[in-house]
PyMOL Python script that loads the backbone (N, CA, C, O; Angstrom):
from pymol import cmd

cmd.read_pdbstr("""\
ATOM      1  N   UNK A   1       0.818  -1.199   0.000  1.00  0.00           N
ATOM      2  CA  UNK A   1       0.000   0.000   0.000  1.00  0.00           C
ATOM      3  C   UNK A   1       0.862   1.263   0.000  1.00  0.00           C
ATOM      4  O   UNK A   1       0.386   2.285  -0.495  1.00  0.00           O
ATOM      5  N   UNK A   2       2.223   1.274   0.571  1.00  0.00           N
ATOM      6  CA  UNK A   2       2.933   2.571   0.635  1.00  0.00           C
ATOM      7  C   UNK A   2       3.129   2.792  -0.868  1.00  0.00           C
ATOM      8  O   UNK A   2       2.658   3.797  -1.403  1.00  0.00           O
ATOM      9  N   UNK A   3       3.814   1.873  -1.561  1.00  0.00           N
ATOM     10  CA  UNK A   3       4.216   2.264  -3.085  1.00  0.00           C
ATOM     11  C   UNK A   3       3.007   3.160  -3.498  1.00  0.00           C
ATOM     12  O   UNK A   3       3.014   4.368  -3.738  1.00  0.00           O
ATOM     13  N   UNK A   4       2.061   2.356  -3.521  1.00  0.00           N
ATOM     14  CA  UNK A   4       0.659   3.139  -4.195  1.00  0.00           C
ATOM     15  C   UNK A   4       0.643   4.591  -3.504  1.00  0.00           C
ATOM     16  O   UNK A   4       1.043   5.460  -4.279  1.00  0.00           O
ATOM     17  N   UNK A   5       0.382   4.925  -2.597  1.00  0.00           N
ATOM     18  CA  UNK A   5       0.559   5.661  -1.838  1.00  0.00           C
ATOM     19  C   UNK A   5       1.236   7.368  -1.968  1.00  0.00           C
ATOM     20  O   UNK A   5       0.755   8.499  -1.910  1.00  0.00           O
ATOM     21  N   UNK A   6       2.870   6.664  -2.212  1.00  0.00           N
ATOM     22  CA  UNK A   6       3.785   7.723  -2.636  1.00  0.00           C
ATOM     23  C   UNK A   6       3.790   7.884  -4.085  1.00  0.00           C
ATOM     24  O   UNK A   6       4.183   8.907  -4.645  1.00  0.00           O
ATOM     25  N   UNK A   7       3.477   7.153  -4.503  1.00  0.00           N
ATOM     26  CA  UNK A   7       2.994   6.633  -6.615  1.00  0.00           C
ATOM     27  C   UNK A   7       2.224   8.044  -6.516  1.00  0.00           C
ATOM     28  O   UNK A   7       2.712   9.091  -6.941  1.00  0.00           O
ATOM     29  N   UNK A   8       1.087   7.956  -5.964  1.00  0.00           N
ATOM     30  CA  UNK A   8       0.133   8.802  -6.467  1.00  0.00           C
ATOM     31  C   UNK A   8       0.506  10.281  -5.453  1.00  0.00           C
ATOM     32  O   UNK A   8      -0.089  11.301  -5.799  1.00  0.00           O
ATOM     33  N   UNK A   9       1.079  10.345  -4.725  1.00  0.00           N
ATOM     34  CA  UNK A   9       1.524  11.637  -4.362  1.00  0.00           C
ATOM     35  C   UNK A   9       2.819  12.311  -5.627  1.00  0.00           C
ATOM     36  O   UNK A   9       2.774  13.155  -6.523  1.00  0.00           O
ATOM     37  N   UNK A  10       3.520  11.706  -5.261  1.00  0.00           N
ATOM     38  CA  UNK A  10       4.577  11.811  -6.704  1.00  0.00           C
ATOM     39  C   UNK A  10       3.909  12.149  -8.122  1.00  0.00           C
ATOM     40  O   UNK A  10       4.365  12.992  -8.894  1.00  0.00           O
ATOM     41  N   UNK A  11       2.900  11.467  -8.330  1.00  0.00           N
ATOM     42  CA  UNK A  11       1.716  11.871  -9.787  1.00  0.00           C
ATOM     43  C   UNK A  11       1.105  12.938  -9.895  1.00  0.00           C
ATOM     44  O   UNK A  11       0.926  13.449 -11.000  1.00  0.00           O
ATOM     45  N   UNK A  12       0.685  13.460  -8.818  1.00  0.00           N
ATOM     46  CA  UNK A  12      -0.342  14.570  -8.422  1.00  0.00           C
ATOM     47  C   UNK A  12       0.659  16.196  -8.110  1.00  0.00           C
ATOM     48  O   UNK A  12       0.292  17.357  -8.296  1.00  0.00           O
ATOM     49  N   UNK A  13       1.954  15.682  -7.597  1.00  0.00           N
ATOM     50  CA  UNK A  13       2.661  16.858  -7.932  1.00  0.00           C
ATOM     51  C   UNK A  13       3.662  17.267  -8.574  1.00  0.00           C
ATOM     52  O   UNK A  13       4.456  18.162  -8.282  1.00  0.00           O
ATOM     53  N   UNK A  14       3.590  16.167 -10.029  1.00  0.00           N
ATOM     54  CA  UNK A  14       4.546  16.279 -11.105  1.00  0.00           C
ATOM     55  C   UNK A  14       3.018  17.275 -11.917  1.00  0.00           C
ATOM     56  O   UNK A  14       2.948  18.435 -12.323  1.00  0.00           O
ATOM     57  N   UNK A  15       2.391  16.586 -11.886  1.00  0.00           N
ATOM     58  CA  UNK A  15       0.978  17.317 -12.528  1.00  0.00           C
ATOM     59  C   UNK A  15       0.957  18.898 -12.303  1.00  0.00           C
ATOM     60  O   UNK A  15       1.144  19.837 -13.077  1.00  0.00           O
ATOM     61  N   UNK A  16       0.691  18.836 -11.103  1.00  0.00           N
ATOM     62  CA  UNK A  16       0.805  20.048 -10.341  1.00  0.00           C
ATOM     63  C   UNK A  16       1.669  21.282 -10.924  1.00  0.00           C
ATOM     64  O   UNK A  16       1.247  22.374 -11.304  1.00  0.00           O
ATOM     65  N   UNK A  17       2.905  20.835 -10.890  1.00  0.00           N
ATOM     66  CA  UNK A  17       4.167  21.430 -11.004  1.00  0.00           C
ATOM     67  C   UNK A  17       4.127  21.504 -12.676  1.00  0.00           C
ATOM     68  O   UNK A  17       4.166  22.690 -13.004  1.00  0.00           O
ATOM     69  N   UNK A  18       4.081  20.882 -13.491  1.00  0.00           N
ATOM     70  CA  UNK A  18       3.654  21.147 -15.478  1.00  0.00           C
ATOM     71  C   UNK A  18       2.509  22.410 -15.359  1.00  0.00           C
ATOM     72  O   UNK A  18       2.514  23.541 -15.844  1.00  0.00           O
ATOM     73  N   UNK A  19       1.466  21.656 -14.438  1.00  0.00           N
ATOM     74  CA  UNK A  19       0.286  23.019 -14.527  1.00  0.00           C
ATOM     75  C   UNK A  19       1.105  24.518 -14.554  1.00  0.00           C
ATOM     76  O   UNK A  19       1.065  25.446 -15.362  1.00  0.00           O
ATOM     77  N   UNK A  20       1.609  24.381 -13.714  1.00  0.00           N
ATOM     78  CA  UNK A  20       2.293  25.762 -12.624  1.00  0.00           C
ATOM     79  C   UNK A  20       3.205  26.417 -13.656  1.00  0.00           C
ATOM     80  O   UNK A  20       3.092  27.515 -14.201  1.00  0.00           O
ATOM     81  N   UNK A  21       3.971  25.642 -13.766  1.00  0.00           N
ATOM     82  CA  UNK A  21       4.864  25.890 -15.192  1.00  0.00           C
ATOM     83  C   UNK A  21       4.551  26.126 -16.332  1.00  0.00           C
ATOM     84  O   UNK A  21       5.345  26.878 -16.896  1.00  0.00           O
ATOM     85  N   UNK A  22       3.483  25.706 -17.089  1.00  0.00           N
ATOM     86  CA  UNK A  22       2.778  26.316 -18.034  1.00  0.00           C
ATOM     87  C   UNK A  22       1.949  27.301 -18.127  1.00  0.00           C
ATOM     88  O   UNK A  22       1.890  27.793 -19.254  1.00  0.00           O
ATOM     89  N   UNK A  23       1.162  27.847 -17.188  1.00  0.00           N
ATOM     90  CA  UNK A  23       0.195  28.918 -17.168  1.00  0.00           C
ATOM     91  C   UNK A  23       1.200  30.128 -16.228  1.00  0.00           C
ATOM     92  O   UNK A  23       1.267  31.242 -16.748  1.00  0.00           O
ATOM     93  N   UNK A  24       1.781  29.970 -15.201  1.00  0.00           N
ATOM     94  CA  UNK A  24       2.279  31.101 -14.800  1.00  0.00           C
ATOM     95  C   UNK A  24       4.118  31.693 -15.086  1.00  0.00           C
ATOM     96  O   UNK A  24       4.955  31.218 -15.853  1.00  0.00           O
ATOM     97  N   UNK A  25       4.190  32.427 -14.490  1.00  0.00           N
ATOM     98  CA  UNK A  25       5.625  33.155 -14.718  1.00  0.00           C
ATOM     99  C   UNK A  25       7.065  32.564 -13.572  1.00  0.00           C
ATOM    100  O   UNK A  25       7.599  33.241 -12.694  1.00  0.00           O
ATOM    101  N   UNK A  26       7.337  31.400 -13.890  1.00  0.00           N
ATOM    102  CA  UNK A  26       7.707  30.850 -12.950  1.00  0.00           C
ATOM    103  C   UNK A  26       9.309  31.241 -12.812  1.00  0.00           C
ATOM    104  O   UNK A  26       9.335  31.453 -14.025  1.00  0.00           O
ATOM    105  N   UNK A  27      10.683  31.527 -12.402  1.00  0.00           N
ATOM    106  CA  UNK A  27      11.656  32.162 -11.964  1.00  0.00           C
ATOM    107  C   UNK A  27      12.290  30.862 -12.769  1.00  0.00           C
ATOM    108  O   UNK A  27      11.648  29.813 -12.832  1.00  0.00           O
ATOM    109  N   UNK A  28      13.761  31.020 -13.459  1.00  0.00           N
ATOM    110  CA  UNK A  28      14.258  30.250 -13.612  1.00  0.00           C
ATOM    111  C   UNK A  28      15.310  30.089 -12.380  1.00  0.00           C
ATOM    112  O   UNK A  28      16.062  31.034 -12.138  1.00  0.00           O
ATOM    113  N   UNK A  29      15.374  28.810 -11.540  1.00  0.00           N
ATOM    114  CA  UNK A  29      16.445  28.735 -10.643  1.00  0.00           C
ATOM    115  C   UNK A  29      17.653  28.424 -10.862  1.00  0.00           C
ATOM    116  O   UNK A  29      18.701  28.897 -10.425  1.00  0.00           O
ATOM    117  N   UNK A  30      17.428  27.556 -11.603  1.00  0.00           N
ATOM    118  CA  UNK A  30      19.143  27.426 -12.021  1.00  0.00           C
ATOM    119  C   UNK A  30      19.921  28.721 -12.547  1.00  0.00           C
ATOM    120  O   UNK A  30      21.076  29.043 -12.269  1.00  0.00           O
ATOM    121  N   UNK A  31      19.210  29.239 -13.193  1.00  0.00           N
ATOM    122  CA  UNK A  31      20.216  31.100 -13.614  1.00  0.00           C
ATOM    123  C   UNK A  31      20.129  31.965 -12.001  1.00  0.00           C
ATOM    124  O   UNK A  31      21.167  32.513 -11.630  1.00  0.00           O
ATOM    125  N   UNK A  32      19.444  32.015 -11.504  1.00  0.00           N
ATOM    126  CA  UNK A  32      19.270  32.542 -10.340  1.00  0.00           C
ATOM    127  C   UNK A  32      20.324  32.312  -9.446  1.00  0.00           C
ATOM    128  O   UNK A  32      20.788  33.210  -8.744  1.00  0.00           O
ATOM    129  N   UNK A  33      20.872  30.733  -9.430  1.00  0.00           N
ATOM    130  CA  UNK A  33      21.406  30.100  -8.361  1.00  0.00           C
ATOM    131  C   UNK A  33      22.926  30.474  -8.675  1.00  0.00           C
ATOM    132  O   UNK A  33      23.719  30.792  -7.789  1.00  0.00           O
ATOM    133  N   UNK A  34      23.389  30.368 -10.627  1.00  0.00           N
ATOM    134  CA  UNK A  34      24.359  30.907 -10.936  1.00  0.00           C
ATOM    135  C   UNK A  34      24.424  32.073 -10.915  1.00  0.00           C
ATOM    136  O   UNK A  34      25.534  32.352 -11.367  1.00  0.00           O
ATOM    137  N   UNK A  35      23.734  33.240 -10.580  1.00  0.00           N
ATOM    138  CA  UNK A  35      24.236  34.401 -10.278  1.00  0.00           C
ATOM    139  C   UNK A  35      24.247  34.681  -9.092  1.00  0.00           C
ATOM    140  O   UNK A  35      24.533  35.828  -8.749  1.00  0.00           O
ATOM    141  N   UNK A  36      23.981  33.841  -8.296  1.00  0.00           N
ATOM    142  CA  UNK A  36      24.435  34.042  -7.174  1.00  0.00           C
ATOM    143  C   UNK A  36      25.807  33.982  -6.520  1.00  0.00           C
ATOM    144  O   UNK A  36      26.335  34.671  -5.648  1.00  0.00           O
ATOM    145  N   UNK A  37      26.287  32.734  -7.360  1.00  0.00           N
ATOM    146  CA  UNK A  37      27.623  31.911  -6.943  1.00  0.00           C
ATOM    147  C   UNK A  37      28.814  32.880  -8.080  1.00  0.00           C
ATOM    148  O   UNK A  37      29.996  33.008  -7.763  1.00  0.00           O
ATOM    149  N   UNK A  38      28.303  33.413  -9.240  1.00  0.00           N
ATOM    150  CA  UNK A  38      28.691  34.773  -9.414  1.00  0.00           C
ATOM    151  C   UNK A  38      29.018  35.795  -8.717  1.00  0.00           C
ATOM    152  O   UNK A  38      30.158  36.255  -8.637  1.00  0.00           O
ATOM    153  N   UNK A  39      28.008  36.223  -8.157  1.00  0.00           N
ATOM    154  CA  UNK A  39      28.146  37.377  -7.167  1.00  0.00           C
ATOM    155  C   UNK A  39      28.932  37.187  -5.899  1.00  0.00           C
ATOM    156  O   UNK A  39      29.725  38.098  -5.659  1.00  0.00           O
ATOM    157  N   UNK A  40      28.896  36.501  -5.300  1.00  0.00           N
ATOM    158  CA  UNK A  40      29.666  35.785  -4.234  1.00  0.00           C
ATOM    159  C   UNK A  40      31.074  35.714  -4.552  1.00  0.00           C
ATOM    160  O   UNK A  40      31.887  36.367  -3.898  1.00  0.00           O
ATOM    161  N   UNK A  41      31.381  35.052  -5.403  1.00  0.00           N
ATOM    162  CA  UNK A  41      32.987  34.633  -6.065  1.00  0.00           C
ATOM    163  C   UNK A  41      33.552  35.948  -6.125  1.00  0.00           C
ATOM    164  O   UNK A  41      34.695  36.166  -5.722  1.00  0.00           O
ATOM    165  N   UNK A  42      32.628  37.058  -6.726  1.00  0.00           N
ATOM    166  CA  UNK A  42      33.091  38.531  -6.960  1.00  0.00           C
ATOM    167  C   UNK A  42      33.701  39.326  -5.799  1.00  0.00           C
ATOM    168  O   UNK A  42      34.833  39.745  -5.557  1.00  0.00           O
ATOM    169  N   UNK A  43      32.581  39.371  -5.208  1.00  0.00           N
ATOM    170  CA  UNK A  43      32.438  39.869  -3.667  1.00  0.00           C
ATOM    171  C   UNK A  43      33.581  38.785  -2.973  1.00  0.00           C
ATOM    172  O   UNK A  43      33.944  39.533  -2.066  1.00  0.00           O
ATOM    173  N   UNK A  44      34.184  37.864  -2.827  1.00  0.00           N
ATOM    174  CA  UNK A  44      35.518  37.242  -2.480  1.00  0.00           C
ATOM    175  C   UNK A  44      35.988  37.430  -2.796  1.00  0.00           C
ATOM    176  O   UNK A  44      36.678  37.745  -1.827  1.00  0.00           O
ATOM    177  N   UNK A  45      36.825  37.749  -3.947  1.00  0.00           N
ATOM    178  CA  UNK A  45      37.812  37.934  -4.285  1.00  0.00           C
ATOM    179  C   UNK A  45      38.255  39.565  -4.038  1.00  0.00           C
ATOM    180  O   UNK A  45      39.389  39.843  -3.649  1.00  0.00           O
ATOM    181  N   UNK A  46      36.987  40.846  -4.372  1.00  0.00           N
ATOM    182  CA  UNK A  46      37.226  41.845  -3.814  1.00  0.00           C
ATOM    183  C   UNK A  46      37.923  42.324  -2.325  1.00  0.00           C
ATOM    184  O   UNK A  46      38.804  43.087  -1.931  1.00  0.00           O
ATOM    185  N   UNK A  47      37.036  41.459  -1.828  1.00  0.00           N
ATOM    186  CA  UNK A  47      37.179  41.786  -0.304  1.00  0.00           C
ATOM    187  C   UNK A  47      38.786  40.698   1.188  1.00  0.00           C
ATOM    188  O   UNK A  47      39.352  40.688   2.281  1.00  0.00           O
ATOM    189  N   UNK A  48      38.586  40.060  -0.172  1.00  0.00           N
ATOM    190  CA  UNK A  48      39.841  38.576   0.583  1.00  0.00           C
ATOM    191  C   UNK A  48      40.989  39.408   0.794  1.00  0.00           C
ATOM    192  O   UNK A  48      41.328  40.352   0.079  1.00  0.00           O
ATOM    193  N   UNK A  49      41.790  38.824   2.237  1.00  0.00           N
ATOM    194  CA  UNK A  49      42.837  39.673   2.608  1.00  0.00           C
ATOM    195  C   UNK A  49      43.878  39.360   1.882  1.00  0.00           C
ATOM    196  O   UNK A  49      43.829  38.256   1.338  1.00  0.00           O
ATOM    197  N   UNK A  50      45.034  40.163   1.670  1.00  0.00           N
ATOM    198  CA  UNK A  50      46.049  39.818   0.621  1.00  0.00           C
ATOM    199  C   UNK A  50      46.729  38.962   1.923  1.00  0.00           C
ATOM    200  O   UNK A  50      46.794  38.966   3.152  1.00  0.00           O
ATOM    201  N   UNK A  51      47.349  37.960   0.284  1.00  0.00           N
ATOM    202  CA  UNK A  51      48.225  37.067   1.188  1.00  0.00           C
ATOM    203  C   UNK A  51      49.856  37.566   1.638  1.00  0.00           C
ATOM    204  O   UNK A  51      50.508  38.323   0.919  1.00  0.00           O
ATOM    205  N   UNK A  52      50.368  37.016   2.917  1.00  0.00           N
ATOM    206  CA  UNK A  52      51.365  37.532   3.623  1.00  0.00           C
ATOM    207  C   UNK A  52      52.368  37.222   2.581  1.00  0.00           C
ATOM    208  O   UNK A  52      52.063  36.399   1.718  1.00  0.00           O
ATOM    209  N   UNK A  53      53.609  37.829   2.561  1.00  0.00           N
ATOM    210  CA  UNK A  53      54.771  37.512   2.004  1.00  0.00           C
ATOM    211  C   UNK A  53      56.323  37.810   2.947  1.00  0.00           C
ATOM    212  O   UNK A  53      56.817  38.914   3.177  1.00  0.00           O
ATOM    213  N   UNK A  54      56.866  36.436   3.379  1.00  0.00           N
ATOM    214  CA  UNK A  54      57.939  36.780   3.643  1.00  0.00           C
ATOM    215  C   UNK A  54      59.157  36.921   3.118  1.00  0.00           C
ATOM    216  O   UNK A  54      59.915  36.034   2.728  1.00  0.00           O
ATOM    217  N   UNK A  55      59.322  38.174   3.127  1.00  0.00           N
ATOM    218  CA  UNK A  55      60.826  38.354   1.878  1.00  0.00           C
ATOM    219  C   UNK A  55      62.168  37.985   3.358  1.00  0.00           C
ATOM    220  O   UNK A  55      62.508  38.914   4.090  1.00  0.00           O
ATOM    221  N   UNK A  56      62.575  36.978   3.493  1.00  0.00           N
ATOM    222  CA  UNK A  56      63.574  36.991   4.797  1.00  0.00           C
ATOM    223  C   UNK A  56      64.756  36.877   3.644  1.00  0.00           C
ATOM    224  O   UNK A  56      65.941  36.835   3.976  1.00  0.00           O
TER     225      UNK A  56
END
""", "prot")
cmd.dss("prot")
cmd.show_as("cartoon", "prot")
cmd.util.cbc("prot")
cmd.orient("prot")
């Protein structure tokens, strides 16, 4: 009975989720997620302390 169970939960919000995706304005995440890890990398490297150098 569980298979059936999670079967039809899994069915109902792949459905769900095509609906959602086809009629409304949905965010792309994956570009989102890379400009994030963009922005971040930027903002590190700006702000990272310079590295020490010993001239002995």
């Amino acid at each position: 009975m569980g298979i059936i169970r999670s079967s039809f939960h899994f069915l109902v919000g792949t459905m769900c989720g095509i609906y959602v995706a086809q009629n409304y304005n949905v965010p792309n995440i994956k570009k989102l997620v890379n400009t994030g890890v963009v922005m971040a990398k930027h903002i590190e490297e700006n702000y990272r302390k310079p590295k020490k150098r010993d001239d002995d």
